[in-house]
C-alpha positions in Angstrom: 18.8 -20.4 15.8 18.4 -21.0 19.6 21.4 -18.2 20.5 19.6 -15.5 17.5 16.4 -15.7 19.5 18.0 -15.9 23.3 20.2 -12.4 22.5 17.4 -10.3 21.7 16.1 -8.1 24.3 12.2 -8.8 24.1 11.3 -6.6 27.0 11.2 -3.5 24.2 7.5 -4.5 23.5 6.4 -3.8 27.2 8.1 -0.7 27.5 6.2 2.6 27.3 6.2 3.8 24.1 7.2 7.3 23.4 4.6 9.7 23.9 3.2 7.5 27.0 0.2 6.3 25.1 1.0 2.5 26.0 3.4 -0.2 24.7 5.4 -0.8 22.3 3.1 -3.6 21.8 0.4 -1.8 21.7 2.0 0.5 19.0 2.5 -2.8 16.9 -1.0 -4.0 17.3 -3.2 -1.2 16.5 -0.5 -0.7 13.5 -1.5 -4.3 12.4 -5.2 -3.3 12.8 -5.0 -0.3 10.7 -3.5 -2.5 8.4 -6.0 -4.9 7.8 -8.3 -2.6 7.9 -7.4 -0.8 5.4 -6.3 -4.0 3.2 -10.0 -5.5 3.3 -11.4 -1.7 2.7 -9.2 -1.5 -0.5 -10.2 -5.2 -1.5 -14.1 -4.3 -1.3 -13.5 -0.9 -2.7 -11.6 -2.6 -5.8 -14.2 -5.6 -6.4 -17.0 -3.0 -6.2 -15.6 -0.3 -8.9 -14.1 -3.5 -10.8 -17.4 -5.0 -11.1 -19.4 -2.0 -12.4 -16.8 -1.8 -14.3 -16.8 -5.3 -16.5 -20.8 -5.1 -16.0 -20.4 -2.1 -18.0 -17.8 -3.4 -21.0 -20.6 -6.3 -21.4 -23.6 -3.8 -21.9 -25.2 -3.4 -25.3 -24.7 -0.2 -27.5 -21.0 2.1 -27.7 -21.2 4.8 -24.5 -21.3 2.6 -21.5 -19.0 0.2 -22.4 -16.9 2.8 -24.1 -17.0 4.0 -20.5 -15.3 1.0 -18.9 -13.1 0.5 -21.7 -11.4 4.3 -21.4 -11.7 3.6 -17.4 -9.4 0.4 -18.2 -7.0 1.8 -20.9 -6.6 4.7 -18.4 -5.5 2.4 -15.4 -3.2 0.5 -17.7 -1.4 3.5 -19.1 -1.0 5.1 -15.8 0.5 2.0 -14.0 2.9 1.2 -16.9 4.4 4.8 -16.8 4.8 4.9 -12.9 6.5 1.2 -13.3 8.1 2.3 -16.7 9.6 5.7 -15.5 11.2 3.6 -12.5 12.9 0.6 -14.9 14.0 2.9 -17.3 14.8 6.0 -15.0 16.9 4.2 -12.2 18.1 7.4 -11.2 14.0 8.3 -10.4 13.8 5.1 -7.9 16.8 6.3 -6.6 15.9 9.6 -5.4 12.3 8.7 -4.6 13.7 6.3 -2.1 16.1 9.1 -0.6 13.3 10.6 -0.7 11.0 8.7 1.6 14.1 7.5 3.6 14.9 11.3 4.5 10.7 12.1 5.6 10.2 9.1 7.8 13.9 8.5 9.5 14.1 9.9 12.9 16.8 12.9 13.6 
């Protein structure tokens, strides 16, 4: 473990980055910010729209919780054929990650 970590050169994170905007570091860190950022906005955005959502399956009467039930079925159906199409259609995975490999490797 000791010789793994001693053979890496560590000075890469002080380095200036390549369009002179800081670090390498600094690259790392704002990427971890946007990160989290964007995690905890999702979370919120999720709890909000998934609690109007159950409030609205509970309500009394046939449109409003009709409503949350087709805003449900719609998510489920949706998700399984995105997962679905993958599992059964290796091929599809395949080329969707040539895909993305091709647009974000460097040339």
């Amino acid at each position: 473990m000791g010789t793994l970590l001693t053979g890496l050169d560590w000075s890469i994170f002080f380095q200036p980055a390549f369009d002179g905007s800081g670090t390498y570091l600094r690259f790392l860190l704002v990427g971890l910010e946007w990160t989290l950022l964007l995690s905890i906005t999702a979370w919120i955005l999720a709890f909000v729209v998934g609690s109007i959502v159950g409030v609205l399956r509970t309500l009394p009467g046939k449109l409003l919780p009709g409503l949350g039930a087709a805003y449900v079925a719609q998510n489920l159906l949706f998700q399984g054929l995105r997962v679905g199409k993958l599992t059964l259609f290796p091929q599809a995975a395949q080329e969707l990650h040539a895909d993305t490999t091709r647009r974000f490797t460097r040339k």
